[in-house]
N, C-alpha and C positions, 0 to 999 in steps of 0.2 A: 552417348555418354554412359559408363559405366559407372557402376553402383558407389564407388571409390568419390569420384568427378562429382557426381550427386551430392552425393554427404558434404565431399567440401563448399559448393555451391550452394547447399542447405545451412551451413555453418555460417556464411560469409554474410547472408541473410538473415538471420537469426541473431549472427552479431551486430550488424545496422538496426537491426529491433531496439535490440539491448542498449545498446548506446544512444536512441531515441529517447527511449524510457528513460536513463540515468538523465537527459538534459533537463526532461519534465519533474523528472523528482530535485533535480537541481535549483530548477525556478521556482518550485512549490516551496523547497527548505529556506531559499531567501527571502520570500516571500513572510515566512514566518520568523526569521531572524533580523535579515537587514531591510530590509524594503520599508520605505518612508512610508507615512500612515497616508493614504489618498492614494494609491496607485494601487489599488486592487483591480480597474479596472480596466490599465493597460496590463497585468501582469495575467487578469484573467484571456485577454487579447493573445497575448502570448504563449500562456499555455495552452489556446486554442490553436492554435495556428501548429504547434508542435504535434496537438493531440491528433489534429489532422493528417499532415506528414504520417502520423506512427501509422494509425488507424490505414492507411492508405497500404502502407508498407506490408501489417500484420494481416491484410486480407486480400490482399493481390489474388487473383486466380492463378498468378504463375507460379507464387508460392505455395498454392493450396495443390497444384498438379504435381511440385517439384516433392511436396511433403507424399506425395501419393503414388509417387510414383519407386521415392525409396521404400514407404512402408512394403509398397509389393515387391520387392527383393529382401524383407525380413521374415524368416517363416514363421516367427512370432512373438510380437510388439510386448506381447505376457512374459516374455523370455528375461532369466535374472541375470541380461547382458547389458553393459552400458551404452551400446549402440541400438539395442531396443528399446532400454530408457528415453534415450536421448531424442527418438523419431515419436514416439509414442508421447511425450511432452509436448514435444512440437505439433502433433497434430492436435493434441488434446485445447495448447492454444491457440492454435489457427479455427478450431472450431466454434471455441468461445468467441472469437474476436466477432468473425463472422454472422454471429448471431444479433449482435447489437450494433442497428443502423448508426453512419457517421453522424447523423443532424442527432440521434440522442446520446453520443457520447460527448460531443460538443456541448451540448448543454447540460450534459451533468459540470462538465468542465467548468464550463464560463459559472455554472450555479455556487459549488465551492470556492470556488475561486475568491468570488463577490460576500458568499457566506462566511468566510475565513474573519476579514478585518468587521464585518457586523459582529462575531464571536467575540474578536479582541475587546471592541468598545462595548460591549452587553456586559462581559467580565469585568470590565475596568471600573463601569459604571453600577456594577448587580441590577443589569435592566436585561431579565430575561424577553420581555417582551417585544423587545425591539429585535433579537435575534430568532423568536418565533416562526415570524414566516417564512427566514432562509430555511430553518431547520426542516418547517412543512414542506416546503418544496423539493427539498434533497431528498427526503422520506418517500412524496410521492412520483421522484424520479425512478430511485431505488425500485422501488416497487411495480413499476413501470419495468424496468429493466430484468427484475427479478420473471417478470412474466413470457418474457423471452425464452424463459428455460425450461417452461412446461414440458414434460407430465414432474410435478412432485410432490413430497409429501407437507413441503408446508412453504412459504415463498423465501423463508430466508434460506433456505437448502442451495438455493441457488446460489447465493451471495457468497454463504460459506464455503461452496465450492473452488471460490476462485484464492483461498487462503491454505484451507486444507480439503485436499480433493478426497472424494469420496467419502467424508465426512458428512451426517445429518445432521439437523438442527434437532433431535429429538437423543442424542446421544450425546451433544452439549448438555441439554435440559439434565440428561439424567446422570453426569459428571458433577455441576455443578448442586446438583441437587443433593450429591452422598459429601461435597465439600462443604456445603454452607455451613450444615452445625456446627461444623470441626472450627470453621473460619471465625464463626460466633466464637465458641467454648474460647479458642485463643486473644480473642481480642479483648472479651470481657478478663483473659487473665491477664493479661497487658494493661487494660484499666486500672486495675484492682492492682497493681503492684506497685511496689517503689518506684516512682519514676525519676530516670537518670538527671543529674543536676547540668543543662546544657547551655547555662549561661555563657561558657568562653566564648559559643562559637556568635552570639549575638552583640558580639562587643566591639569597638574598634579598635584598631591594633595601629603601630606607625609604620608608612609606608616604606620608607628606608628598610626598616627592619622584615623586612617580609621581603623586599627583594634580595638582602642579604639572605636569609636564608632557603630562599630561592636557589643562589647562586650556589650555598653549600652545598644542598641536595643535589643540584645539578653536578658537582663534582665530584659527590661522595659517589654517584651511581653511572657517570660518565655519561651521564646524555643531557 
């Protein structure tokens, strides 16, 4: 198979990834939008059972050799090419995947999942306490997982990695840290200022009338 044949057969996988993930980020959004209150813990079922399927997909050894085998027909992954980009992402996830056994991405899974509708009713009710233990337990997932990644400099280096790569957690600190005053300074002057009069938007309005002008704006602007 030449190097051509590879790439597209590393494509073709890569996009069965992708489309895995979109199902689970799909079940998670309903989850938080439409999903009746009590089924967190068929929908945590479910996104197990997907996270599995991925998990299975994203660390195949056939994909791990298929990724290794185009890397060694690129002279260099460093290269400011988009087909070194694109193998050199690939490998950079296939690596990550691999590093975190199925039995603990399953249970981080099933953990949020179950933690999500505890959040909902903690909020609902201001009972931080009843949300407590999901939160400890997600933490000492996390952290668990974050251990996976050793040698670093500090355990959230790891976590952040998977958001912004090759980002430290000691370079966050020291962003936020030249931001905070500023973020102060601005908000106490937002305090301290005239604050806008924003009673319209807490008022009721008639329904007729808002679909009509619904309908204008949809005319004025043709969609």
């Amino acid at each position: 198979m030449g190097t051509e044949q590879k790439l597209q057969e590393l494509r073709l996988r890569e996009q069965e990834i992708a489309t895995l993930g979109g199902v689970q980020a799909l079940l998670d959004w309903d989850q938080q939008v439409n999903m009746p209150v009590g089924g967190a813990e068929d929908r945590a079922n479910h996104m197990a059972i997907i996270g599995s399927i991925l998990h299975d997909r994203s660390t195949s050894p056939e994909l791990g050799q298929l990724i290794a085998d185009v890397a060694a027909d690129i002279p260099d992954l460093e290269a400011d090419d988009p087909i070194a980009r694109e193998v050199k992402v690939a490998k950079r996830d296939y690596d990550h995947a691999t590093r975190i056994p199925k039995e603990k991405m399953i249970a981080f899974i099933m953990t949020t999942s179950a933690a999500h509708e505890a959040w909902v009713k903690a909020r609902r009710e201001n009972d931080f306490p009843f949300f407590q233990p999901h939160l400890e337990h997600i933490v000492e997932l996390l952290r668990e997982i974050a251990e996976l990644f050793k040698p670093y400099d500090h355990p959230y280096d790891a976590l952040l990695d998977q958001y912004e790569p090759g980002m430290k957690t000691a370079e966050v600190q020291a962003i936020f840290s030249a931001l905070r005053p500023r973020q102060v300074e601005l908000l106490n002057k937002i305090a301290n200022s005239e604050q806008v009069d924003n009673q319209f938007i807490k008022q009721l309005y008639d329904f007729d009338l808002q679909r009509k002008m619904s309908e204008y704006v949809s005319r004025l602007f043709g969609y």
